[in-house]
ROBA-408467 format. One record per residue (C-alpha): x, y, z; residue number from 1. Coordinates in Angstrom, 1 decimal. Layout:
BEGIN
X:Y:Z:NUM;
...
This chain:
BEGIN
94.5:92.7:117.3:1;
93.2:96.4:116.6:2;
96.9:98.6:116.3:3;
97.5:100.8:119.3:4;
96.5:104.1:118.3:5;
98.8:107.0:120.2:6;
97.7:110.9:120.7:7;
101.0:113.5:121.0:8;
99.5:116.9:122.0:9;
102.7:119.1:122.0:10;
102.6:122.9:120.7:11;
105.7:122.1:118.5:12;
105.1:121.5:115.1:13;
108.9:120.1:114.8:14;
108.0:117.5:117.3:15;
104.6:116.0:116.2:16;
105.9:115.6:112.6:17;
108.9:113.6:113.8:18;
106.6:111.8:116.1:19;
104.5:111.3:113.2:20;
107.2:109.5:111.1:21;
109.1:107.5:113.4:22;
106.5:106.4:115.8:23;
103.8:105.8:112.8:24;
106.9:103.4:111.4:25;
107.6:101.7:114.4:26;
104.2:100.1:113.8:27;
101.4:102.4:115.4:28;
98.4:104.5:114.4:29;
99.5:108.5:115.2:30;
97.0:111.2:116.0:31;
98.8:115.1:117.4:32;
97.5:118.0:118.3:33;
98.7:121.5:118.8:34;
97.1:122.5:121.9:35;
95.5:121.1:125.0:36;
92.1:121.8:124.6:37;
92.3:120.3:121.1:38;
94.0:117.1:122.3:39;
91.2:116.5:125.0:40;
89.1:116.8:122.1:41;
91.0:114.2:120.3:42;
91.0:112.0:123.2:43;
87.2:112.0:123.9:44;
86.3:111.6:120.1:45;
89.0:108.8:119.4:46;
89.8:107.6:122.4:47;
93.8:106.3:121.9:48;
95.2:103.5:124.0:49;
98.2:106.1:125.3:50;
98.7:110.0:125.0:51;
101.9:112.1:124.7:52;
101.7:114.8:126.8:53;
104.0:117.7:126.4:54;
104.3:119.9:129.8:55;
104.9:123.5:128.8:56;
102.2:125.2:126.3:57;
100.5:128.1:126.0:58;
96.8:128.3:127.4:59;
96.5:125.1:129.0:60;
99.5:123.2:129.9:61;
100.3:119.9:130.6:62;
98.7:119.3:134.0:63;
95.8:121.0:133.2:64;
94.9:118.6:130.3:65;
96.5:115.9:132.8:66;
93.8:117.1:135.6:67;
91.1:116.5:132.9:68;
91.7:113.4:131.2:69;
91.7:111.6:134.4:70;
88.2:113.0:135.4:71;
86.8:111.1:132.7:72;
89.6:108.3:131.5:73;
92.3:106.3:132.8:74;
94.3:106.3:129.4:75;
98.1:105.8:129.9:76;
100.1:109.1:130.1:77;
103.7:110.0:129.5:78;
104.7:113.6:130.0:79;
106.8:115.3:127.9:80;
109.0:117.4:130.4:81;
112.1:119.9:130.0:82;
112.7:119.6:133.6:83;
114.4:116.3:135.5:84;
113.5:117.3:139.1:85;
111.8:114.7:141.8:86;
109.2:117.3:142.5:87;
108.0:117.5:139.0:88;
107.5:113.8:138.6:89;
106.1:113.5:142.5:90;
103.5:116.0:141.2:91;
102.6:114.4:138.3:92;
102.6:110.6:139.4:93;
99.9:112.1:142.1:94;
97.6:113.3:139.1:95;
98.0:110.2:137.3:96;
100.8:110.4:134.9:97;
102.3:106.5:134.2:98;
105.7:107.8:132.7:99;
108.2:111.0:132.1:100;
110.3:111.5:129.7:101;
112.9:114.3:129.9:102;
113.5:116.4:126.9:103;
115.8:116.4:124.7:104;
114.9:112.9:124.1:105;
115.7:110.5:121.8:106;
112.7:108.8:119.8:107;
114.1:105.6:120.6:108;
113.6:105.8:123.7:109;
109.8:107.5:123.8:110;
109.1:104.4:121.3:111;
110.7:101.9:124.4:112;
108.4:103.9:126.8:113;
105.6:104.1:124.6:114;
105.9:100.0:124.8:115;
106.3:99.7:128.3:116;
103.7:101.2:129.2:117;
101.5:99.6:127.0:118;
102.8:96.5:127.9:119;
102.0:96.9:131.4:120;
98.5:98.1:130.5:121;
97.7:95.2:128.3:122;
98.9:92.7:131.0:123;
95.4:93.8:132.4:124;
93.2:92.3:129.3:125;
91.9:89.1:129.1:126;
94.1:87.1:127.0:127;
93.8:85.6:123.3:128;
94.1:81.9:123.4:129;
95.0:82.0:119.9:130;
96.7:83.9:116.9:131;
97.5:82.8:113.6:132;
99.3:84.8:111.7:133;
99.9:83.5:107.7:134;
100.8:80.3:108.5:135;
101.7:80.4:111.5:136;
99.6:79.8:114.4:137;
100.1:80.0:118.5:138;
98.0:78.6:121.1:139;
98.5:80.6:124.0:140;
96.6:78.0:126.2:141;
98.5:74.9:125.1:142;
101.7:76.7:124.3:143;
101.3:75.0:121.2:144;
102.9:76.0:117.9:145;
102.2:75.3:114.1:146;
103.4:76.1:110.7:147;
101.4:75.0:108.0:148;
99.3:72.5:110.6:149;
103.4:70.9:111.3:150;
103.9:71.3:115.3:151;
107.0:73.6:116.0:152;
109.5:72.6:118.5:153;
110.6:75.3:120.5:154;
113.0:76.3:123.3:155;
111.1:77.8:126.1:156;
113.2:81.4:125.9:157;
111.9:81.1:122.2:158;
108.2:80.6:122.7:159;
108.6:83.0:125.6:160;
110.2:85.5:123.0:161;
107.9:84.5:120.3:162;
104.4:85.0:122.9:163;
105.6:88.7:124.2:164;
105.5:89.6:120.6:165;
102.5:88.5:119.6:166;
100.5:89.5:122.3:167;
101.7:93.3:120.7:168;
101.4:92.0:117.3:169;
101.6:94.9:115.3:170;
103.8:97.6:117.2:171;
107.5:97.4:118.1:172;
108.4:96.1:121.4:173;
111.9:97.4:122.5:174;
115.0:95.4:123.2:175;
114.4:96.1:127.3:176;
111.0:95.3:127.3:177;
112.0:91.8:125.6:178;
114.5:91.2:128.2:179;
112.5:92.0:131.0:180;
109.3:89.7:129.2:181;
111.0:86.6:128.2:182;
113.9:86.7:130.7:183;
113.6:88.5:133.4:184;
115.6:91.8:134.9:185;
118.7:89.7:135.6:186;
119.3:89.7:132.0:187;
118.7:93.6:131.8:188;
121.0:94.9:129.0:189;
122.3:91.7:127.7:190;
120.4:92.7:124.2:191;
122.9:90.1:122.5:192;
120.3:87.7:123.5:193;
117.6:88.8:122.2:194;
119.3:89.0:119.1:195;
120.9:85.6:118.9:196;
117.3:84.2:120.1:197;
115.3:85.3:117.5:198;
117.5:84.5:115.2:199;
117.1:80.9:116.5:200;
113.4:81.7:116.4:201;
113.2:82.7:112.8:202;
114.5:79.4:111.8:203;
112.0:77.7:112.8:204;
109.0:80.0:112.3:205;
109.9:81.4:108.7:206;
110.2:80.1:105.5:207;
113.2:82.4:104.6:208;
114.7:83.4:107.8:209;
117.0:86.0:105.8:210;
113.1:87.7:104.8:211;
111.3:87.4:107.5:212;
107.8:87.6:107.3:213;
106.6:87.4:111.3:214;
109.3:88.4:113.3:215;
110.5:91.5:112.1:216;
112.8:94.2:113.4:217;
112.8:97.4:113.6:218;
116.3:99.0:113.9:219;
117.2:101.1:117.1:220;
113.9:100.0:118.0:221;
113.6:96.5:118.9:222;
111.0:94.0:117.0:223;
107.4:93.5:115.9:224;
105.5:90.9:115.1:225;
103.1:90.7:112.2:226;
């Protein structure tokens, strides 16, 4: 599985080097621009499965470069915005926009977002029936799991836990997106569970559960499988 490649087209240099950093180490590929003509530049010749979209910059803001992508893609969006008013969202859900994020923001939570909504888009692909992974391999079909050719047992909140992630293998899927994957929104919040469960999971799947080689976390983040 090819690792999601995001576009950040925000006029502050500040921003696209953090983004750079923390979102290139929370497991994707990172390409930013300074400007929106540039970005829609970016996004024709590279074509990234989501784009970070500041609002306010000089020349063409962000529901200019909003108006244009969607005339020729349907790439995910999340805007960027300095402003938390209904109007602003209303506006730009109606020009296609999939998420908002008000700034200041914290990168943990653009990286949660940034999974969501990939999540979401990816529940629209045809599905693997298969990964293998080292040795380790799922059968999505059969709901079948091996390690070195040895059938794993496993709880069905852990193959539930163990499936969401490797249908992202590769990039970090936040804590909430777990919880509302593998157990539904009743369990919103409850991120003990996540914890204690792969835990459980990494007992069975690894070799050295202490250095795990498959199910790994990412701190303030949530977990990635590779």
């Amino acid at each position: 599985m090819t690792t999601p490649l995001i576009l950040l087209i925000d006029d502050d240099a500040i921003v696209r080097e953090l983004f750079t950093d923390l979102i290139g180490h929370a497991g994707y590929r990172v390409l930013t621009a300074g400007d929106g003509r540039t970005g829609l530049q970016m996004a024709e010749q590279a074509s990234p499965e989501l784009v970070v979209l500041d609002v306010m910059m000089p020349g063409m803001d962000g529901w200019e470069v909003t108006r244009e992508l969607r005339g020729v893609s349907q790439v995910p969006i999340i805007m960027l915005t300095a402003k938390d008013e209904e109007v602003d969202k209303l506006h730009g859900f109606r020009l296609g926009v999939d998420d908002f994020v008000t700034k200041p923001f914290s990168f943990a939570e653009l990286t949660a977002r940034i999974g969501a909504v990939l999540a979401r888009t990816l529940r629209n692909l045809p599905p693997a029936n298969c990964i293998t992974s080292g040795d380790l391999t799922i059968d999505f079909k059969e709901r079948h799991v091996t390690v070195n050719g040895r059938p794993v047992e496993l709880t069905p909140t852990e193959y539930r836990l163990l499936e969401t992630l490797a249908r992202h293998a590769r990039h970090t899927v936040s804590t909430e997106q777990l919880l509302l994957d593998a157990w539904g929104p009743v369990y919103a919040g409850d991120a003990e569970q996540v914890k204690h469960f792969v835990w459980t999971l990494r007992k069975k799947i690894e070799t050295d559960p202490g250095a795990p080689k498959h199910v790994l976390t990412e701190r303030g983040f949530g977990y990635r499988f590779e």
